[in-house]
C-alpha positions as CSV (number, residue, x, y, z in Angstrom):
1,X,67.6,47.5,234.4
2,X,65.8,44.4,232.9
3,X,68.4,41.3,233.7
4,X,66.4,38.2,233.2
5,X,66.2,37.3,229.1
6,X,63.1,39.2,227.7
7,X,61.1,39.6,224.3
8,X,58.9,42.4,223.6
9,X,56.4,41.6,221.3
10,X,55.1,44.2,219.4
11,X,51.4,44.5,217.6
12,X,50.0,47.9,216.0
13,X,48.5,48.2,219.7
14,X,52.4,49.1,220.8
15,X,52.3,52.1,218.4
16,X,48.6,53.3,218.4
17,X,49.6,55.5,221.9
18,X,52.1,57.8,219.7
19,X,49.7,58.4,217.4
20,X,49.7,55.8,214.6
21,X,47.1,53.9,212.8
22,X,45.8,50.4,213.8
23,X,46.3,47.9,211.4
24,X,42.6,47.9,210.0
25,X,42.6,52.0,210.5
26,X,45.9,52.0,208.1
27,X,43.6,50.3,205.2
28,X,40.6,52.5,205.6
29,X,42.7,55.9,205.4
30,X,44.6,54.6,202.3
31,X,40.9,53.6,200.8
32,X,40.2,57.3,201.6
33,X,43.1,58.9,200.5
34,X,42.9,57.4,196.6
35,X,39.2,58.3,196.7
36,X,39.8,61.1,194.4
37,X,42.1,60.8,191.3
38,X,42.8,64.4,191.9
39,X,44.3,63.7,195.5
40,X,48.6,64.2,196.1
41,X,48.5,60.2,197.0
42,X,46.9,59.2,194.1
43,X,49.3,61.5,192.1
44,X,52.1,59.8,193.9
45,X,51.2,56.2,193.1
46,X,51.4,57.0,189.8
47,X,55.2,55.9,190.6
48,X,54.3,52.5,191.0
49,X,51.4,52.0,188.6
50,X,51.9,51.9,184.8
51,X,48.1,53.6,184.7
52,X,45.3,55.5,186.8
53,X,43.0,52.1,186.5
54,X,45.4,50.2,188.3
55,X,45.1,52.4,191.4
56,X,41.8,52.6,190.7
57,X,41.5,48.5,190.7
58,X,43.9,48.4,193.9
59,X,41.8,50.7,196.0
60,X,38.5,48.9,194.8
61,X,40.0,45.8,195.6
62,X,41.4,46.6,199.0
63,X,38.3,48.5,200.1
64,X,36.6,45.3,199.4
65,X,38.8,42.5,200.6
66,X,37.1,42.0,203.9
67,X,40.8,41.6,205.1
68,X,42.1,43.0,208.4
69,X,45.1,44.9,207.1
70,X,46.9,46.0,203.8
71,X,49.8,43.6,203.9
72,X,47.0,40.6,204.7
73,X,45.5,41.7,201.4
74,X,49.0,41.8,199.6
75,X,49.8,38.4,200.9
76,X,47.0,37.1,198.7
77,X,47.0,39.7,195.8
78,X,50.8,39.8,194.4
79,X,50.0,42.1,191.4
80,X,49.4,44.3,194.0
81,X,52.7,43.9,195.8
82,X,54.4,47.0,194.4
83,X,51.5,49.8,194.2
84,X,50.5,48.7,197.8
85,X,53.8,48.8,199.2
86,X,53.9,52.5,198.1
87,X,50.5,53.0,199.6
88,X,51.9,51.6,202.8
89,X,55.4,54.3,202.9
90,X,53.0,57.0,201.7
91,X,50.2,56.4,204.7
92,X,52.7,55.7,207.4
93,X,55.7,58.3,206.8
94,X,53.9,61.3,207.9
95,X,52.6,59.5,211.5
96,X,56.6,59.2,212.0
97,X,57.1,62.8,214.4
98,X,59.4,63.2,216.9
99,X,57.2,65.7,218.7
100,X,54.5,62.8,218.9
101,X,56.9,60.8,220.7
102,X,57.7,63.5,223.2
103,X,54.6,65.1,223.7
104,X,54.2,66.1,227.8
105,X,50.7,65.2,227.9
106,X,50.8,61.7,226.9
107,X,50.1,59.2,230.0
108,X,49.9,56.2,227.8
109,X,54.1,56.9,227.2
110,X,55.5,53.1,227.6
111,X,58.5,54.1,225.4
112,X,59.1,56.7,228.5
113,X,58.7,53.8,231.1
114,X,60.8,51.5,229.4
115,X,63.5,53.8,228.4
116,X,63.7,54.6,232.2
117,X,64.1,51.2,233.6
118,X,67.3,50.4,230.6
119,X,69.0,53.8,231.6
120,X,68.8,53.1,235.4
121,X,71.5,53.3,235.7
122,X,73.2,54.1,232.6
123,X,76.3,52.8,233.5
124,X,74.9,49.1,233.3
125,X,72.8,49.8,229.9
126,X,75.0,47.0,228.6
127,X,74.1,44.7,231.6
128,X,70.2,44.7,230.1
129,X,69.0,41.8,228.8
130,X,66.1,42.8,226.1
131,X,65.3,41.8,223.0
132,X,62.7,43.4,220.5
133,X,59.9,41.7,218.2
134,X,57.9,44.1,216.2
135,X,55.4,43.1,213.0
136,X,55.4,47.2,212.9
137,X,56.8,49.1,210.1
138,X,57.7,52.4,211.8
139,X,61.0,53.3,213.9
140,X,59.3,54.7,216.4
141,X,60.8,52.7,219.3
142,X,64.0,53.1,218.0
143,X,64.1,56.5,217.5
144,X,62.5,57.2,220.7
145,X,65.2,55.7,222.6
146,X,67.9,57.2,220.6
147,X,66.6,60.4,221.1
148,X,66.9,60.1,224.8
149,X,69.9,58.5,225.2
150,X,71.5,61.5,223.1
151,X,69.6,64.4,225.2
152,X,69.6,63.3,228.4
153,X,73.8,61.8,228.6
154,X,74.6,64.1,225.7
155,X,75.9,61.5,223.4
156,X,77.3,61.3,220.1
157,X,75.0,59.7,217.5
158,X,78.3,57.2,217.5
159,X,77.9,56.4,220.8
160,X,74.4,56.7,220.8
161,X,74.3,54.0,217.9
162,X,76.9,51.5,219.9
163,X,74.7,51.3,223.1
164,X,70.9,51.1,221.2
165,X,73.0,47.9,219.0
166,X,72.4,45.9,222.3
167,X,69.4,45.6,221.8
168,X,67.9,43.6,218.8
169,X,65.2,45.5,217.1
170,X,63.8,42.8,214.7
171,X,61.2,44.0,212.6
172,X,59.9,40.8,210.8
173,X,58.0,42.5,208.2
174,X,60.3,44.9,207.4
175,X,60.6,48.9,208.2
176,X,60.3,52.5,206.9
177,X,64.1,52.2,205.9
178,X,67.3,52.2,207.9
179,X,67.2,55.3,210.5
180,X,70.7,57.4,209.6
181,X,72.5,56.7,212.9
182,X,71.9,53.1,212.0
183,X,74.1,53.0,209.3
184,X,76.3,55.6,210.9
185,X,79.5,53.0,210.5
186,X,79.1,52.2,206.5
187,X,81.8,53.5,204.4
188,X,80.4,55.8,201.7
189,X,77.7,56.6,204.4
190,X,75.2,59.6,202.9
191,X,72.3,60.3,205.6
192,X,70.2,61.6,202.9
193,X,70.4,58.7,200.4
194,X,70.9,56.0,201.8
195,X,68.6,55.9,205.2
196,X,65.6,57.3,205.4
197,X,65.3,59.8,208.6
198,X,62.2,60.4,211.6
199,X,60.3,63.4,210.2
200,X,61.2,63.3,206.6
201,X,57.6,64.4,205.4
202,X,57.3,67.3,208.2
203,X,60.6,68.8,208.4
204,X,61.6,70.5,205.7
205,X,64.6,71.7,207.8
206,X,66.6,68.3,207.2
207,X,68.1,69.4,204.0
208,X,67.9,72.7,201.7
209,X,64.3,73.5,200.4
210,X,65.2,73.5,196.8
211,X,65.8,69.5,197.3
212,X,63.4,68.7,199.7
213,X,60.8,67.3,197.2
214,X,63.6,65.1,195.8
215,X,65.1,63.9,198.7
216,X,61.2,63.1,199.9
217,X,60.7,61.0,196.5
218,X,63.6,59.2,197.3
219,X,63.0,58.7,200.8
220,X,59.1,57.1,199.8
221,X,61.4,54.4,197.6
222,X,63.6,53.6,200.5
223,X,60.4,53.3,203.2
224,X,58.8,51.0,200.3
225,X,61.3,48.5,198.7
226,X,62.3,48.1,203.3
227,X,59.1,46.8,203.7
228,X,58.2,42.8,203.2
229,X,54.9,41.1,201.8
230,X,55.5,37.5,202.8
231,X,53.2,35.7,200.2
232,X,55.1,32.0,200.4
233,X,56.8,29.7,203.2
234,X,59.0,31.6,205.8
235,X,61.0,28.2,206.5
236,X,64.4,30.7,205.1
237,X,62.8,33.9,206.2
238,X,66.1,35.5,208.7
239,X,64.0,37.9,210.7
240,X,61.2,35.3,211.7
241,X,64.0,32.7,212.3
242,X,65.8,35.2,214.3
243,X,62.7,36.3,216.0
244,X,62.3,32.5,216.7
245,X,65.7,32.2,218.2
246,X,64.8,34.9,220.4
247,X,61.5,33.4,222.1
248,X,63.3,29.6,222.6
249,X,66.2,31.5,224.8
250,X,63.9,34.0,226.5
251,X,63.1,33.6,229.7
252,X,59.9,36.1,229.8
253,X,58.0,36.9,226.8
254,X,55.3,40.1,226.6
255,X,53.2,40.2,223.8
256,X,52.3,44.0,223.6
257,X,48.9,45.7,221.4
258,X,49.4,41.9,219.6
259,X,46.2,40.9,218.0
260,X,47.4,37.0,217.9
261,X,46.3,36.7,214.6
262,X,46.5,32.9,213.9
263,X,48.9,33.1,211.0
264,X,51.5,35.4,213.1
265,X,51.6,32.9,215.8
266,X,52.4,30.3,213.1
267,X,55.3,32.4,212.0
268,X,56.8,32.5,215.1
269,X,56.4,29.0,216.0
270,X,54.4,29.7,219.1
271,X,53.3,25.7,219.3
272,X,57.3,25.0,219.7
273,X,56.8,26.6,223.3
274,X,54.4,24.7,224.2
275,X,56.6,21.3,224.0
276,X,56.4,19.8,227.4
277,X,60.3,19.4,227.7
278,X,60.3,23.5,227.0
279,X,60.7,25.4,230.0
280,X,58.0,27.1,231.7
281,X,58.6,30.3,230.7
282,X,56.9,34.1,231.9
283,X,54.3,34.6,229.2
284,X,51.8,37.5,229.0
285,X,50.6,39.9,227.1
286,X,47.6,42.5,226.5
287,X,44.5,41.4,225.1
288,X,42.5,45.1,224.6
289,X,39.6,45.6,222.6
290,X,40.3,41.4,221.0
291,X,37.1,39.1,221.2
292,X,35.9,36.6,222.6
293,X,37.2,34.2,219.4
294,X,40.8,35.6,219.5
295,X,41.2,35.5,223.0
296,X,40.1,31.4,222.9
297,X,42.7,31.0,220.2
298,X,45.2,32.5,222.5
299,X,44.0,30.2,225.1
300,X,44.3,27.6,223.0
301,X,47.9,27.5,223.3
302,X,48.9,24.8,226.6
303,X,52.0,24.0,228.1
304,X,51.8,21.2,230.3
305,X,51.8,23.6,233.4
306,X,48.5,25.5,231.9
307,X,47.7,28.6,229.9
308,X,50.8,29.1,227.6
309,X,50.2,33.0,228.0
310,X,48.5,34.9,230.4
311,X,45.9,37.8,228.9
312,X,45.7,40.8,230.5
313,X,42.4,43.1,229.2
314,X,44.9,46.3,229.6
315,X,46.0,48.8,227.4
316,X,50.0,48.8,227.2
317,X,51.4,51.1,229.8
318,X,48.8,50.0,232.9
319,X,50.2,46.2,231.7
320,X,53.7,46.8,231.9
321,X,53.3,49.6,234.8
322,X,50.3,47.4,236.7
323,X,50.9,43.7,235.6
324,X,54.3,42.4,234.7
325,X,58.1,43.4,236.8
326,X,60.5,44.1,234.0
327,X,63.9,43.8,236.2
């Protein structure tokens, strides 16, 4: 059970163990995919592009942009907003598979490890004290943990929804859509229209196979108008102020497969931490694979009593297993 106030910060790093693309990787494979005119993406983004040549000038664009990821290059390239945003659902919906998640022989399995130490023991879940951050797009975490909670105390996906809403899941950039237990309590309620569900480009099973194409097209729109492209100030922006919120009552903060790219610490308002009247606070996170430059610009973050947060060169499970007590 985690009981003292804790943010989980999540980078791509968090998700790269279940099988998903880094944030760089995600840019390259949609490069690849809309290589050919001839290929089902390029077919599909056909949806959001009035012509072939626009693809055509997005992919040349992107492939060329020097930038670290596709919503970086959006930020900067609005025309772009709505074909790239497609690009984005269509590239990442497939990685989304339960059976990734679950897989036996996976050692890197944080969701596992922190699922455990919530659920121990179940009858205090709503005793924990944890709080998410994610700049990720996919549901993975979420659907991880309400997967377990429903196989291993055989819940309803009611009850299953009740408990997981006690823990904020703030995905500042947006998301691949609403899950369907997360809108389980809306009045016209529809699973299939109005939420877009784990597995929806692998499992034909979720609805009859004379619809499956069309539910798929309509899930793709869902996954695409969820996600955000924050090209101007985020002074109003409700996730990043809520995210804020989060981090000035926290009492630990772990910033996990996080690049610390300079412009995401901004959003948050990191430098408000550092305030010397602000409590000294638990701060750590991984720091695998970054350079020597991002690793400085960490550093360059002081609180009066030293190092605002502490880098670990550790992949995500050996820092939260090895390096850091969640209790």
């Amino acid at each position: 059970m985690i009981t003292k106030r804790t943010v989980l910060v999540l980078g791509a790093g968090a998700s790269v163990p279940f099988g998903f693309p880094s944030g760089g990787q995600l840019l390259e494979e949609i490069c690849d995919k809309l290589s050919s005119e001839n290929s089902e993406e390029f077919k599909f983004l056909l949806l959001y592009a009035p012509k072939p040549r626009d693809i055509i000038t997005f992919r040349d664009a992107l492939s060329r942009s020097g930038q670290p990821s596709v919503d970086a290059f959006l930020e900067n390239r609005t025309e772009f907003i709505d074909v790239g945003k497609g690009a984005i659902a269509m590239a990442l919906l497939p990685y989304e598979r339960t059976e990734a998640l679950f897989e036996g022989k996976r050692p890197e399995n944080w969701y596992q490890y922190l699922f455990n130490l919530l659920s121990a023991p179940f009858q205090k879940f709503d005793q924990n004290r944890l709080s998410i951050v994610t700049f990720n797009y996919d549901r993975s975490l979420e659907h991880y943990l309400f997967t377990a909670l429903k196989n291993t105390y055989k819940l309803t996906d009611q009850k299953c929804a009740e408990t997981l809403s006690l823990i904020p899941i703030i995905h500042v950039y947006g998301k691949l859509g609403p899950l369907p237990w997360e809108r389980i309590e809306r009045e016209f309620f529809n699973s299939q229209t109005n939420a877009v569900p784990f597995d929806s480009t692998c499992d034909p099973n979720l609805i009859s196979h004379e619809n499956y194409e069309w539910y798929k097209n309509i899930w793709f729109n869902l996954a695409k108008d969820n996600i955000k492209i924050i090209h101007e100030g985020i002074e109003d922006d409700k996730e990043f102020n809520k995210a804020h919120q989060l981090l000035k009552s926290a009492e630990r903060i772990c910033f996990l497969g996080f690049g610390y790219h300079e412009i995401n610490l901004e959003r948050l308002r990191i430098d408000s931490l550092c305030h010397p009247d602000d409590p000294v606070r638990e701060i750590a996170g991984t720091c695998y694979c970054l350079s020597h430059k991002q690793k400085e610009l960490v550093r360059a973050y002081r609180h009066p009593s030293g190092y605002l947060i502490d880098l670990y060169d550790a992949k995500v499970y050996d820092f939260l297993y090895n390096s850091v007590v969640l209790d």
